[in-house]
C-alpha positions in Angstrom: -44.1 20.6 -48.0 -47.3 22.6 -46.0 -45.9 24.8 -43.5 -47.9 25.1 -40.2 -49.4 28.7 -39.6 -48.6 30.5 -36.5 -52.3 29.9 -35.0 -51.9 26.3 -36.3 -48.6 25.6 -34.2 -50.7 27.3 -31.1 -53.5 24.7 -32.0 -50.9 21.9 -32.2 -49.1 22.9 -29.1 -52.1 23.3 -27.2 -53.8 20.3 -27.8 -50.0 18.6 -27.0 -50.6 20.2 -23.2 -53.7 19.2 -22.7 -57.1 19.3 -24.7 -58.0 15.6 -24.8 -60.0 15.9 -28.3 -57.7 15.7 -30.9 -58.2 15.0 -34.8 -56.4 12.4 -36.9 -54.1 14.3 -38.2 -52.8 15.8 -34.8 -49.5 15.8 -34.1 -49.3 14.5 -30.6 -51.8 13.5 -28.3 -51.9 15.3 -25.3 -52.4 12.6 -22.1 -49.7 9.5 -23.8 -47.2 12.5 -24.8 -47.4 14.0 -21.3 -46.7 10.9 -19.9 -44.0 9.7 -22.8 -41.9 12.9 -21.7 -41.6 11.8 -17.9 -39.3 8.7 -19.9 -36.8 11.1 -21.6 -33.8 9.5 -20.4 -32.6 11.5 -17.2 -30.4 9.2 -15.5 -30.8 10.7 -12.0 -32.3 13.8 -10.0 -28.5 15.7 -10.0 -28.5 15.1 -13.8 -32.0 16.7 -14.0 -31.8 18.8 -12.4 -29.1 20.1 -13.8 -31.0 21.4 -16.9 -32.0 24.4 -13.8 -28.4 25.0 -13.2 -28.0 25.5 -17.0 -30.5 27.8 -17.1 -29.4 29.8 -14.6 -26.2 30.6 -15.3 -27.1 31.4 -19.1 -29.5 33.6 -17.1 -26.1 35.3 -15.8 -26.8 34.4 -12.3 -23.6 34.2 -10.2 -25.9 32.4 -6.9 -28.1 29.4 -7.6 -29.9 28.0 -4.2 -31.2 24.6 -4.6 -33.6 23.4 -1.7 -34.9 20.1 -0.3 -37.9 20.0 2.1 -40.7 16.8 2.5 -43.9 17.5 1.6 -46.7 17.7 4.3 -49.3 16.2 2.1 -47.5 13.5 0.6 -44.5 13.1 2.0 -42.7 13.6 -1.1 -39.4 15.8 -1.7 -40.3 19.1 -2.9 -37.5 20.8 -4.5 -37.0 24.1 -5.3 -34.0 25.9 -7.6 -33.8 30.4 -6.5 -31.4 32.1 -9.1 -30.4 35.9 -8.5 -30.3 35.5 -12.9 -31.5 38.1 -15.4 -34.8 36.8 -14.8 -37.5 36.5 -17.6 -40.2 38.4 -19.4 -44.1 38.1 -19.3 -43.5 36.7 -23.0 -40.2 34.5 -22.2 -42.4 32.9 -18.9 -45.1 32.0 -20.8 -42.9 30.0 -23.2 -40.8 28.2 -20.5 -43.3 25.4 -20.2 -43.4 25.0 -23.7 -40.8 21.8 -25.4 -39.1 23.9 -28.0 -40.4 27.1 -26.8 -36.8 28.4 -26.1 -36.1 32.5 -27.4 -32.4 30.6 -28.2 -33.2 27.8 -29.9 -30.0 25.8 -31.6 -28.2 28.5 -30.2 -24.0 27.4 -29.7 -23.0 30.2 -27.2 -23.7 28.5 -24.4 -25.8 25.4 -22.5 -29.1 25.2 -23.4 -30.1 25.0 -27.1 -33.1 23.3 -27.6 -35.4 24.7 -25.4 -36.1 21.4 -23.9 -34.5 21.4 -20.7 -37.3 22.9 -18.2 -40.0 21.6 -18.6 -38.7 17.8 -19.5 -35.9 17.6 -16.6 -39.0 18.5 -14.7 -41.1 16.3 -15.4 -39.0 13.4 -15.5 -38.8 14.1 -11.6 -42.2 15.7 -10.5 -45.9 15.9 -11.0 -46.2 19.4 -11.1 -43.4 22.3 -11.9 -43.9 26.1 -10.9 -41.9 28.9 -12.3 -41.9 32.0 -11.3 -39.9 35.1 -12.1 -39.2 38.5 -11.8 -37.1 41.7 -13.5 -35.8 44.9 -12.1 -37.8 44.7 -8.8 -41.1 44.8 -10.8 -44.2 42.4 -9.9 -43.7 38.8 -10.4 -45.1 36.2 -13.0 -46.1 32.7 -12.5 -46.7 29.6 -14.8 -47.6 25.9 -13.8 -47.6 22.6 -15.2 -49.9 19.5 -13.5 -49.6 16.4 -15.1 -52.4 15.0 -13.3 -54.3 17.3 -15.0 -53.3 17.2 -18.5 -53.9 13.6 -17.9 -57.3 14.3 -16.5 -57.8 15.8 -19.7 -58.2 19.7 -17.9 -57.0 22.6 -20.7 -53.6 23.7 -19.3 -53.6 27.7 -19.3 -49.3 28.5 -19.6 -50.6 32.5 -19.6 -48.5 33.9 -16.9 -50.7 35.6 -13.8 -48.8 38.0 -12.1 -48.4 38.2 -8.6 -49.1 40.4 -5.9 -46.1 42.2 -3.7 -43.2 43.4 -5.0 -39.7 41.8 -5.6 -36.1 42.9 -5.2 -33.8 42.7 -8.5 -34.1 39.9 -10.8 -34.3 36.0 -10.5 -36.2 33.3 -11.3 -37.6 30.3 -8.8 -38.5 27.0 -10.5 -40.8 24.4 -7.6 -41.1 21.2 -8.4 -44.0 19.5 -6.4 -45.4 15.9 -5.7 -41.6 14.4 -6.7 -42.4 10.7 -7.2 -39.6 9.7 -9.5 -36.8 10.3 -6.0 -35.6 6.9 -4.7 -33.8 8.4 -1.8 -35.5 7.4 1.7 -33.5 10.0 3.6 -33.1 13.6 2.5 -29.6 13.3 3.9 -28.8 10.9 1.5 -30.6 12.7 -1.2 -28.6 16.1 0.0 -24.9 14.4 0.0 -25.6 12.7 -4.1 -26.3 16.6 -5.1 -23.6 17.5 -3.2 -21.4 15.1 -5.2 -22.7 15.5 -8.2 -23.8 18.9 -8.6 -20.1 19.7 -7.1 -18.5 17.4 -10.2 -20.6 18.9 -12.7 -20.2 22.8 -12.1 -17.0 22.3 -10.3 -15.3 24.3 -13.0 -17.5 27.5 -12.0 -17.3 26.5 -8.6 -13.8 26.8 -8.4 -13.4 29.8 -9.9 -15.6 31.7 -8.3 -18.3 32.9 -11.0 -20.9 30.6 -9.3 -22.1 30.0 -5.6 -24.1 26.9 -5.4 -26.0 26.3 -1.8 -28.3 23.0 -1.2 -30.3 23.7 1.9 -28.3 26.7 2.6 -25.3 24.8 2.6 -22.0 25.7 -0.1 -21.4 23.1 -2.6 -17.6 22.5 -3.1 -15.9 21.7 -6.5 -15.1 17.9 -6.9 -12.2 17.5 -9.4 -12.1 13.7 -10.8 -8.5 14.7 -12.3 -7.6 15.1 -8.2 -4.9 18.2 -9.7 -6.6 20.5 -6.6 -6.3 16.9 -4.1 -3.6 17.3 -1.6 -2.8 14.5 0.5 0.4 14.2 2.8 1.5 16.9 1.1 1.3 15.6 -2.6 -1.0 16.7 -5.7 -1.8 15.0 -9.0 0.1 16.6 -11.7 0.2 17.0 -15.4 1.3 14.2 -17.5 2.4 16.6 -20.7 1.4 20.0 -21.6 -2.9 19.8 -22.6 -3.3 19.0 -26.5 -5.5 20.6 -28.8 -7.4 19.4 -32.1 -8.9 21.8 -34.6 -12.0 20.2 -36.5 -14.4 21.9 -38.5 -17.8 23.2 -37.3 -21.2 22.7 -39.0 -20.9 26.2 -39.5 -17.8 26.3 -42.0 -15.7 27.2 -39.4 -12.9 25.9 -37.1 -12.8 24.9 -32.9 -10.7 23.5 -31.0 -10.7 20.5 -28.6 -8.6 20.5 -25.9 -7.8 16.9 -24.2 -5.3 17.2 -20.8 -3.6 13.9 -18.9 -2.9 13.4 -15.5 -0.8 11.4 -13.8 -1.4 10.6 -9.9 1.4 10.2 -7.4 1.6 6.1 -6.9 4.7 6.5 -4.2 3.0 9.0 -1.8 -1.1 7.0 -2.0 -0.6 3.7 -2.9 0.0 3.0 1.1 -3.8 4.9 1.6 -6.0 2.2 2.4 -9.3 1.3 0.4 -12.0 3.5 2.2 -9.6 6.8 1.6 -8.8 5.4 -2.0 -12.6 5.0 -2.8 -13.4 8.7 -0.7 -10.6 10.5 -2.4 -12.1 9.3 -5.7 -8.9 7.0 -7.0 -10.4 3.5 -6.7 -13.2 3.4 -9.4 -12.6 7.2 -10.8 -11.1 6.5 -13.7 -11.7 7.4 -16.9 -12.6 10.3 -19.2 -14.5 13.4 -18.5 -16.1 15.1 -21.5 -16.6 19.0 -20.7 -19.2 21.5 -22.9 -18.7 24.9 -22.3 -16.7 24.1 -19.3 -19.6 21.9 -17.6 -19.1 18.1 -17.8 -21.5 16.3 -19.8 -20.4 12.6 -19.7 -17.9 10.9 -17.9 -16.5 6.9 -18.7 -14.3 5.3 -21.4 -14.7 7.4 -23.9 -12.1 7.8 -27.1 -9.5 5.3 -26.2 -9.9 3.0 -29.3 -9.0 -0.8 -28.8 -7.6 0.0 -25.1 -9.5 -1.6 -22.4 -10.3 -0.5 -19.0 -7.7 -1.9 -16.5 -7.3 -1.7 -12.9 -3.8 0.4 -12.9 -6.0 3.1 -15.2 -7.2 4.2 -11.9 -3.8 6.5 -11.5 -4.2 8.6 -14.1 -7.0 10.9 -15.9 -8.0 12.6 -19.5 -10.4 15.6 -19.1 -11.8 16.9 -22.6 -12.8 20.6 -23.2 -14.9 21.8 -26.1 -17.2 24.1 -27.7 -21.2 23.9 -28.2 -20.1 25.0 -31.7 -18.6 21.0 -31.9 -22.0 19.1 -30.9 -22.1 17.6 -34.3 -18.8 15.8 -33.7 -19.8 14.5 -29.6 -23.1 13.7 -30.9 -24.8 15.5 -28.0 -28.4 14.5 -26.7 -31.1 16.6 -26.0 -30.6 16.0 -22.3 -26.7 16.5 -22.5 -25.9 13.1 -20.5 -24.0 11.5 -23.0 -22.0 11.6 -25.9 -22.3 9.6 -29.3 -18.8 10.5 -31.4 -18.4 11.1 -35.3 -16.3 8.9 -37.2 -14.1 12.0 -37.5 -13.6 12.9 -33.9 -12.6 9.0 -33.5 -10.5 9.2 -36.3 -8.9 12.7 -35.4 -8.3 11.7 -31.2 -8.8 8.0 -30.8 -5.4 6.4 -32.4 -3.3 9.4 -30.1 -5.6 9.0 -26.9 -5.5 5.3 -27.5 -1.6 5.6 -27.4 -1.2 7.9 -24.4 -3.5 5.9 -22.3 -1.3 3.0 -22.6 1.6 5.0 -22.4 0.6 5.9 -18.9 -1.0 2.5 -18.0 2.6 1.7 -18.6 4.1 4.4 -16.6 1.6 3.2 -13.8 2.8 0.1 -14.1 6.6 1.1 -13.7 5.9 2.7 -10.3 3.7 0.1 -8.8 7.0 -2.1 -9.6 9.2 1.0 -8.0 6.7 0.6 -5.1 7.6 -2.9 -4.7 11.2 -2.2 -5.1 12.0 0.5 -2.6 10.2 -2.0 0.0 12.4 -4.8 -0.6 15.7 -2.2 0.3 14.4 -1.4 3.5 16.8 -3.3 5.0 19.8 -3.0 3.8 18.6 0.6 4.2 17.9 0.2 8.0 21.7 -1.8 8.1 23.3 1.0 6.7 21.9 4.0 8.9 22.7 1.8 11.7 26.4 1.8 10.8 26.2 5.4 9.8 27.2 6.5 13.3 30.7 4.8 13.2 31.7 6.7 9.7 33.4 9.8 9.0 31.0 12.8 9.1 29.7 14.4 5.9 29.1 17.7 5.9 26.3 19.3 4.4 25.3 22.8 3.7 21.5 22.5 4.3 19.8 22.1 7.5 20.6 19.0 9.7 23.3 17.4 11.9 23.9 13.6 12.6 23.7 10.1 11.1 22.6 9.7 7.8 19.5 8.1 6.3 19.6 5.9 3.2 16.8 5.4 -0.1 17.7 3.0 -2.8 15.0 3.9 -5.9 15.0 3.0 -9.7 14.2 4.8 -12.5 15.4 6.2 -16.2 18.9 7.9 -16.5 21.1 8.6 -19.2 22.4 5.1 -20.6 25.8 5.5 -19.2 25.3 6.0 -15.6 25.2 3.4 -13.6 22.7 5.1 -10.6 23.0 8.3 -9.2 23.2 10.1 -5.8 22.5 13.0 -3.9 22.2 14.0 0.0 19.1 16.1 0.7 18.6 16.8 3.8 20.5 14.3 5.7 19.0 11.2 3.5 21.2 9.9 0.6 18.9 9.1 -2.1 20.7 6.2 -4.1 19.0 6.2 -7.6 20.1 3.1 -10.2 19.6 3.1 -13.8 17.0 0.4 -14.9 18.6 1.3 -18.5 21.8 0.6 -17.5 22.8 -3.4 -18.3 24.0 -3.5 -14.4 20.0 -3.4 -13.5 19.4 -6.5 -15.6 22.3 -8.6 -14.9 22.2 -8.2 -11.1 18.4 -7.6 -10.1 17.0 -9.8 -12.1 18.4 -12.8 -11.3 18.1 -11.9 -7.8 14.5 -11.2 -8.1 13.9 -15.0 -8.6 15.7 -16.0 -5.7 13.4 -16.0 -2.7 14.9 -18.3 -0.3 16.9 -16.4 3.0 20.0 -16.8 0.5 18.7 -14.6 -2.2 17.5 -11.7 0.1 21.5 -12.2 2.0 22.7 -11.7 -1.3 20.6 -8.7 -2.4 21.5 -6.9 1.1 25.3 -7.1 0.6 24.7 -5.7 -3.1 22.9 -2.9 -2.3 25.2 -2.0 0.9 28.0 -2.1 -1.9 26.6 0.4 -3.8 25.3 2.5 -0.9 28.5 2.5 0.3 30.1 3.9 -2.6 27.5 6.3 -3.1 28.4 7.5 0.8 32.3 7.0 -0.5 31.8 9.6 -2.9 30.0 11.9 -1.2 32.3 12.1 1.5 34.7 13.0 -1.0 33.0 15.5 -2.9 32.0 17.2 0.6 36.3 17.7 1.1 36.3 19.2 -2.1 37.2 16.5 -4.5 35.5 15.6 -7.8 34.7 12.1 -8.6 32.0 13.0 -11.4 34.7 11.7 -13.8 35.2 8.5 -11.2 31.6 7.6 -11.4 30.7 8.3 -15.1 34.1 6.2 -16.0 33.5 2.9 -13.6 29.9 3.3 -14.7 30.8 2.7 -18.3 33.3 0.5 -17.8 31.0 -2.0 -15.9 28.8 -1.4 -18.0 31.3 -2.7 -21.7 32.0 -5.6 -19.5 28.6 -6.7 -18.7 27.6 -6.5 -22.3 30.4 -8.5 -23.4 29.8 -11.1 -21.0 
């Protein structure tokens, strides 16, 4: 195989941005490659331009300003990206503009690694890109890009001229101009979609404080899908289980891990939250997976969960994935780091356990949508009972509060041989049954069938039974008695006779 000489990749490379003579055996024709690399698959202008935030902060730049103004000529956005980064050399400019022309190329120590980012994020979005940049307060250099005239057939020149003045530290400012490719009518609208997205994507850095992104001089906040920093009347996400980690093998010979984390969100304290807040606070259509590289999200959907489909109670909980640029073999990442494309051996090493969580927690979803419905159908024999609180003996309590009691009847998982379980928190007694226990099967379900005025009569005096011996017993306990033994001994004993019934 005939390697290209060094002068002979120059001749390639300049004929590729722009000379429009070219000889059979070129390898790309300047005015249809120009144009081929405005299609390279950049979903939207955050995702673009994106590739600029990338940059920046391998630059080391800890502020990033991003700003939107219309053009006077055309009326098109003009955008431009300011870093306070390590800036770049006369050499490094000049190869900014260039596809491949990266000092890092396949490099796994952080974002970029192809050196294709720049220059095709900007041109899937503008007509012309200017770059400028500058190191340790020296003079400034400048490169262009004008697709019009590459088209035109005009010799592009990428030597960097340097500018007049003088500048203050280092950075780098990348313009893009004559921005036909932006469907946004409104640069309000066009501002809040960056806000959202750039937020989501970066909101790792964000958060922690390593990065200040502005848009139009304005902060960009962290969005977190997983909703772990959310709080809402008072409540959070939280985590499912402690994060799990995979070790697979690099491409290098060595070993990385991936970390995958679930989250559960709290169904009792938002279902109630009506559809705008739902679709605001990102629960109603935010489900899903978010895929992380190097601590920036690079996809997001239904990603890894085998033969599990999508459902509508997958909206209350989340999977966030973490890994390593040295582990792009196994995501199959694209040049434009949108999108992911598995190995067989990721699928086979996460799918089957992913696949098994998800419904796992579809289920637990599931259970409290039913302990939704549940605690709704108490409310009156609730409301009956705090009414005839008054008349009964006074408990006393050590915490804070005087007065009538209030009453909750919920369901969930306890040891086998208890029956339900109670406990007074701040003036409410919190009635808890068993849904393991054979007393949940043999007297709720049958009277969940029932849905004539006699069922719901019948349900009441049940649940006043067991509220009242719940209030029975702490009465006693609060005079000093123990009936621990009482309720653990009935409770089985109802129980032997249920199951020999």
């Amino acid at each position: 195989m005939q390697l290209l000489s060094v002068q002979a990749f120059e001749q390639v490379m300049g004929v590729a941005m722009g000379q429009q003579t070219h000889r059979k055996d070129d390898l790309l024709v300047s005015s249809n490659f120009i144009r081929a690399i405005r299609e390279s698959g950049y979903v939207s202008l955050s995702t673009a331009l994106a590739e600029l935030v990338d940059n920046s902060l391998q630059a080391e730049a800890t502020e990033v300003a991003i700003t939107v103004v219309r053009s006077k000529s055309d009326g098109d956005p003009e955008i431009c990206v300011e870093d306070n980064g390590r800036g770049m050399s006369r050499s490094e400019i000049e190869a900014c503009l260039r596809f491949g022309g990266s000092s890092r190329f396949d490099e796994r120590r952080s974002f970029g690694r192809f050196g294709m980012g720049l220059p095709a994020a900007s041109l899937s979005q503008a007509r012309r890109i200017e770059v400028t940049a500058w190191q340790n307060s020296r003079s400034a250099y400048q490169v262009f890009l004008d697709v019009d005239a590459v088209v035109a057939g005009a010799p592009v020149d990428l030597r960097a001229r340097r500018l007049s003045g003088s500048t203050e530290g280092s950075g780098c400012r990348v313009v893009w101009r004559n921005c036909d490719r932006i469907e946004y009518r409104r640069l309000a609208w066009l501002e809040r979609a960056l806000r959202r997205d750039l937020g989501r994507l970066y909101r790792r850095f964000l958060s922690s404080g390593g990065l200040t992104l502005t848009i139009n001089g304005k902060r960009v906040d962290p969005i977190d899908p997983t909703l772990l920093t959310a709080k809402v009347e008072g409540r959070s996400a939280r985590l499912a289980f402690e994060p799990i980690r995979y070790e697979l093998a690099t491409s290098a010979g060595k070993t990385a891990f991936v970390s995958v984390r679930f989250v559960m969100l709290p169904v009792q304290h938002w279902h109630h939250l009506d559809n705008v807040t739902k679709r605001r606070m990102g629960i109603v259509g935010g489900a899903g997976v978010s895929i992380l590289r190097a601590g920036r999200e690079i996809a997001s959907g239904w990603h890894l969960m085998g033969a599990k489909r999508k459902e509508n109670y997958d909206d209350w909980w989340r999977c966030e994935i973490d890994f390593d640029p040295v582990l792009d073999e196994h995501f199959g990442i694209t040049v434009n780091k949108q999108g992911i494309r598995p190995s067989q051996e990721l699928q086979e090493a996460l799918g089957p356990e992913l696949e098994s969580i998800a419904r796992l927690l579809n289920a637990r979803v599931r259970q409290a949508f039913e302990e939704v419905k549940f605690q709704a159908a108490t409310e009156t024999s609730c409301r009956i009972a705090e009414a005839a609180d008054a008349d009964l003996p006074v408990i006393r309590s050590t915490g804070k509060g005087s007065g009538a009691l209030s009453y909750r009847i919920g369901s969930e998982q306890l040891p086998i041989e208890t029956m339900f379980s109670s406990a007074l928190k701040r003036r409410t007694l919190d009635v808890t049954l068993n849904i393991d226990h054979p007393a949940f099967a043999a007297l709720y379900r049958p009277l969940q069938a029932l849905s004539d005025e006699a069922g719901k009569d019948l349900r009441t005096a049940l649940e006043l039974f067991l509220l009242s011996f719940a209030r029975t017993t702490t009465l006693l306990v609060s005079d000093g008695h123990d009936c621990d033994d009482l309720l653990r001994l009935w409770s089985k004993t109802y129980g032997r006779m249920l199951q020999k019934s």
